[in-house]
C-alpha positions as CSV (number, residue, x, y, z in Angstrom):
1,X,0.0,0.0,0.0
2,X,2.8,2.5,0.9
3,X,4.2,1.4,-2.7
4,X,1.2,2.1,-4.1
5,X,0.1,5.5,-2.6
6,X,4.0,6.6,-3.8
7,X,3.2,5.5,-7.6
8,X,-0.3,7.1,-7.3
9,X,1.6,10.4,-6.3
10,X,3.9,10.0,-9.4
11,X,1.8,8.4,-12.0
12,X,-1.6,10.1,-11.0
13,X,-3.3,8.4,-14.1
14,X,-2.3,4.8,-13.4
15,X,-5.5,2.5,-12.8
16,X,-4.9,-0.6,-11.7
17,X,-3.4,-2.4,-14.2
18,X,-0.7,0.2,-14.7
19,X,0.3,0.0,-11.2
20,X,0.0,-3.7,-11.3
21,X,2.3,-3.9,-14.4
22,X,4.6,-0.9,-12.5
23,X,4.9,-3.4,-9.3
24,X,5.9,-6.0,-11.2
25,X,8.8,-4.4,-13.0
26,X,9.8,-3.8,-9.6
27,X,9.7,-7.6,-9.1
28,X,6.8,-7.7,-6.6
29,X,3.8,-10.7,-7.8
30,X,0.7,-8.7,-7.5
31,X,-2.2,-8.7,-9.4
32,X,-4.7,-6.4,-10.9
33,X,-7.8,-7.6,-8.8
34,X,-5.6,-7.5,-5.5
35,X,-4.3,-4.1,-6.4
36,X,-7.5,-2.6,-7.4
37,X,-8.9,-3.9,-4.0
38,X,-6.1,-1.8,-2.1
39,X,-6.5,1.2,-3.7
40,X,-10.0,1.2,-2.9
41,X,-9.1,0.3,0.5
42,X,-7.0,3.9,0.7
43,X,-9.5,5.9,-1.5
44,X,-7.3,6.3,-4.7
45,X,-8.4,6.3,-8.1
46,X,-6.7,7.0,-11.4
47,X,-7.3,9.6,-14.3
48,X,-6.3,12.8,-12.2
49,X,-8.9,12.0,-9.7
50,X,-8.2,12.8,-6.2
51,X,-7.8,10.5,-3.2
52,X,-11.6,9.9,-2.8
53,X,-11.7,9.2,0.6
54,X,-14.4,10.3,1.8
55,X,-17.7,9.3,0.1
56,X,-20.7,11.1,-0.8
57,X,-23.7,10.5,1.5
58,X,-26.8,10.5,-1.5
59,X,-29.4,11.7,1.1
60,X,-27.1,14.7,1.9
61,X,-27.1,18.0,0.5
62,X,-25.0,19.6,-1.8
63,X,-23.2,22.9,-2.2
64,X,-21.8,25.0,-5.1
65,X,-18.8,25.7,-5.6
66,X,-18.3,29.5,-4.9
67,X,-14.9,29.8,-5.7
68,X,-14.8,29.8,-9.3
69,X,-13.4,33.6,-10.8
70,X,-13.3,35.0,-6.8
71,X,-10.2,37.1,-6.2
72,X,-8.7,35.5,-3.0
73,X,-6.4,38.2,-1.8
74,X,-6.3,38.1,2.1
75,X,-6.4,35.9,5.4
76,X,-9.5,34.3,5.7
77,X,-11.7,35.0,2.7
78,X,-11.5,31.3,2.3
79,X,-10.4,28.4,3.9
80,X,-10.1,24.8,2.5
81,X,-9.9,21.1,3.8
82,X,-9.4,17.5,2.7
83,X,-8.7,14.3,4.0
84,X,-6.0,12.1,2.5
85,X,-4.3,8.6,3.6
86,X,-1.0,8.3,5.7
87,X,1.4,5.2,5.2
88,X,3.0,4.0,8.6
89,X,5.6,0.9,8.9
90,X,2.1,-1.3,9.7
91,X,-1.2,-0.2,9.0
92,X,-2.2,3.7,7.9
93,X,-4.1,6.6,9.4
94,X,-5.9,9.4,7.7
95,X,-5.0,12.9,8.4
96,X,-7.6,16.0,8.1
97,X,-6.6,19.6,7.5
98,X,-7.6,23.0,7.3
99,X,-5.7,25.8,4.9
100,X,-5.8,29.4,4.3
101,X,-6.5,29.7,0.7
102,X,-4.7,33.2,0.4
103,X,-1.6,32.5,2.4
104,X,-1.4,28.6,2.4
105,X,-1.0,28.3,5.6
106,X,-1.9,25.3,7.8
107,X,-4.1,26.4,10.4
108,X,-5.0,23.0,11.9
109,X,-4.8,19.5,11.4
110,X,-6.0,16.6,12.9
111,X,-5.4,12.7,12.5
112,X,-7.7,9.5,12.9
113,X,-7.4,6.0,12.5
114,X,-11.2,5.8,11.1
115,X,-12.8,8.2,8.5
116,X,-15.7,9.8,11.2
117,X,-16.7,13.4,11.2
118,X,-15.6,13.9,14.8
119,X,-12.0,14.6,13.7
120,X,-12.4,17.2,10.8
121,X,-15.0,18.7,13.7
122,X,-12.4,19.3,16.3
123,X,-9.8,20.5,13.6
124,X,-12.1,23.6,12.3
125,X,-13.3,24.7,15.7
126,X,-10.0,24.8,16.8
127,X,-9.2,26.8,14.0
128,X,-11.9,28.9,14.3
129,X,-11.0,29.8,17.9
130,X,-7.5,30.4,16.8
131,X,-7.6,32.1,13.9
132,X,-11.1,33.6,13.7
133,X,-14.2,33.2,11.2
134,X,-13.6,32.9,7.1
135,X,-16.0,33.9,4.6
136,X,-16.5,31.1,2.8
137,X,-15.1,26.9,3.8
138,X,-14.3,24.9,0.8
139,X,-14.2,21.0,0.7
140,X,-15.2,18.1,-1.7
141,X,-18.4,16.3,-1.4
142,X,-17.3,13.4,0.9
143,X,-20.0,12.6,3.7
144,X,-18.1,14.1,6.5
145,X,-18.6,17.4,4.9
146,X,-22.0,17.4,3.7
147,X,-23.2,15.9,7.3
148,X,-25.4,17.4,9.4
149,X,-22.6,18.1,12.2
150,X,-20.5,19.7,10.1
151,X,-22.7,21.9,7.7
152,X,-24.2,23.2,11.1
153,X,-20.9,23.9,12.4
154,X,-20.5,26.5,9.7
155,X,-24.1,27.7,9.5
156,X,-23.6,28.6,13.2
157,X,-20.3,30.9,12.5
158,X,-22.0,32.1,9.6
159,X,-19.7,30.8,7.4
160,X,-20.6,30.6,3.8
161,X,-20.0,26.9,2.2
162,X,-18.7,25.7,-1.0
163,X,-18.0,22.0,-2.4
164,X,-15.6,21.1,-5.6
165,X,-17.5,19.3,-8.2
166,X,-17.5,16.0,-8.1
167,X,-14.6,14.2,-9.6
168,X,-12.9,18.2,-9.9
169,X,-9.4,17.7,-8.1
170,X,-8.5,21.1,-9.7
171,X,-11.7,22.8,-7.4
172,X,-9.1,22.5,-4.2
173,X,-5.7,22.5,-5.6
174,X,-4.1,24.5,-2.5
175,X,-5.2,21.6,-0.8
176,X,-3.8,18.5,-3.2
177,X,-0.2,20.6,-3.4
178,X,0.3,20.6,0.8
179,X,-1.0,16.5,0.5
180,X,2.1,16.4,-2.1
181,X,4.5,18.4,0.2
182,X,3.7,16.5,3.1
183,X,3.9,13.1,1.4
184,X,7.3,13.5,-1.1
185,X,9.0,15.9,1.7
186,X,8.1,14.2,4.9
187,X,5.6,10.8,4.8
188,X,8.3,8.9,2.1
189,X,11.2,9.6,4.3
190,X,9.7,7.9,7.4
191,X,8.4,4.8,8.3
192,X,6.1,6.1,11.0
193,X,6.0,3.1,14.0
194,X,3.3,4.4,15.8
195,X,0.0,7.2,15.6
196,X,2.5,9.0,17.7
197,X,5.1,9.1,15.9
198,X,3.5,10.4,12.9
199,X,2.0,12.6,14.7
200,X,5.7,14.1,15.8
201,X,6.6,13.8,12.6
202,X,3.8,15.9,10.8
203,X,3.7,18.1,13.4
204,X,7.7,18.6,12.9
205,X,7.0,18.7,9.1
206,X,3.8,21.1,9.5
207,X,5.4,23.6,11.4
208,X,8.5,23.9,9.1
209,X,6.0,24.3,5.9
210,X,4.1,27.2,7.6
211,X,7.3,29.4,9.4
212,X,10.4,28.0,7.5
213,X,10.2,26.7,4.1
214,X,9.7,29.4,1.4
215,X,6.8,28.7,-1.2
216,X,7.4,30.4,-4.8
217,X,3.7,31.0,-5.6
218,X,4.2,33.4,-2.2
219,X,7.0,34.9,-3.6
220,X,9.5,33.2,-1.6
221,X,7.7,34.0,1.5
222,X,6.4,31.5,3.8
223,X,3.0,31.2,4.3
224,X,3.6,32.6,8.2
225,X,4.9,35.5,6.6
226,X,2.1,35.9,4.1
227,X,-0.8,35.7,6.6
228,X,0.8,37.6,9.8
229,X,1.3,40.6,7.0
230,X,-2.0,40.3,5.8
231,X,-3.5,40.6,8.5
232,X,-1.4,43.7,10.1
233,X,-2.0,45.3,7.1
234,X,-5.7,45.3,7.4
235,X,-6.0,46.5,11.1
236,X,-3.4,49.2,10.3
237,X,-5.6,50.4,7.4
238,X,-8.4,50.0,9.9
């Protein structure tokens, strides 16, 4: 599976046979039926699709997309979040965050062995309580963000919400570029033991990527730098 997600990350396109036909260049005896079967087990599906992990509840509602030719300038206009899938030595766990759309910055994260709503729950309001109240809140249309707890969460802050379309990787890019960061720069250098040890490391990694490493779509800023500017510069003009 850690093989796998890798390849996914490289060769976004590869279905199952690809990767299949990949592994076994590599000289691992796997078949299609056996890989296909993992990468549904971790969410992943080919043709520039993103990790799907969280599914679509058919009774829920859902949202536009509101982001589509909006100017996102400052600090919390809009805030994103996913879910994706964490190798460790044995086993996996799934880790939940929140981003600043403007200034990339991580403003929480959370993870969880099991894909529930209670984790991406605690992750926003502590955001929220941190970092104040965004405009808008962008995810996909997985079932943990078109669920009653959470759409209420945001209806009580007043927060407007918007969903990608399905299938539309491209709707939350910010958010598929800090899964890639986190998983070429940090997840495929470790063999994480425990939940506790990836934990240490992502919080290592995460804390580095928002005050340390420079991002050239910020102008070599970090996204610290961006946000804390952002924001002075609005209650000086204030």
């Amino acid at each position: 599976m850690r093989r796998i997600d890798e390849l996914h990350l490289q060769y976004p396109f590869a279905g199952a046979r690809m990767l299949r036909d990949l592994l076994r260049q590599e000289g691992q005896a796997v078949g299609r039926r056996h890989v296909a079967t993992l990468m549904r087990r971790m969410g992943l599906e080919a043709l520039y699709r993103k990790p799907h992990l969280s599914r679509r509840h058919l009774a829920h509602r859902v949202y536009p997309y509101l982001l589509r030719d909006l100017t996102i300038s400052r600090p919390n206009h809009v805030w994103a979040a996913d879910i994706t899938y964490i190798p460790m030595a044995r086993g996996f766990v799934y880790l939940f965050a929140v981003l600043d759309w403007a200034s990339r910055r991580v403003l929480s994260w959370r993870l969880s062995n099991t894909l529930t709503t209670d984790f991406c729950l605690d992750a926003v309001q502590d955001a929220i309580t941190r970092y104040g109240i965004p405009t808008i809140f962008n995810t996909d249309q997985g079932c943990q963000f078109t669920s009653q707890e959470f759409i209420g969460l945001l209806t009580h802050h007043g927060i407007q919400t918007s969903m990608d379309g399905k299938g539309c990787w491209r709707d939350n890019v910010f958010v598929e570029r800090l899964w890639k960061s986190i998983k070429y720069e940090e997840v495929s250098r470790h063999a994480y033991d425990t939940v506790s040890a990836a934990h240490q490391g992502l919080e290592r990694y995460l804390t580095f990527y928002n005050q340390t490493r420079p991002h050239q779509a910020l102008d070599g800023k970090t996204p610290d730098q961006v946000y804390d500017d952002n924001l002075t510069t609005r209650r000086t003009a204030a």
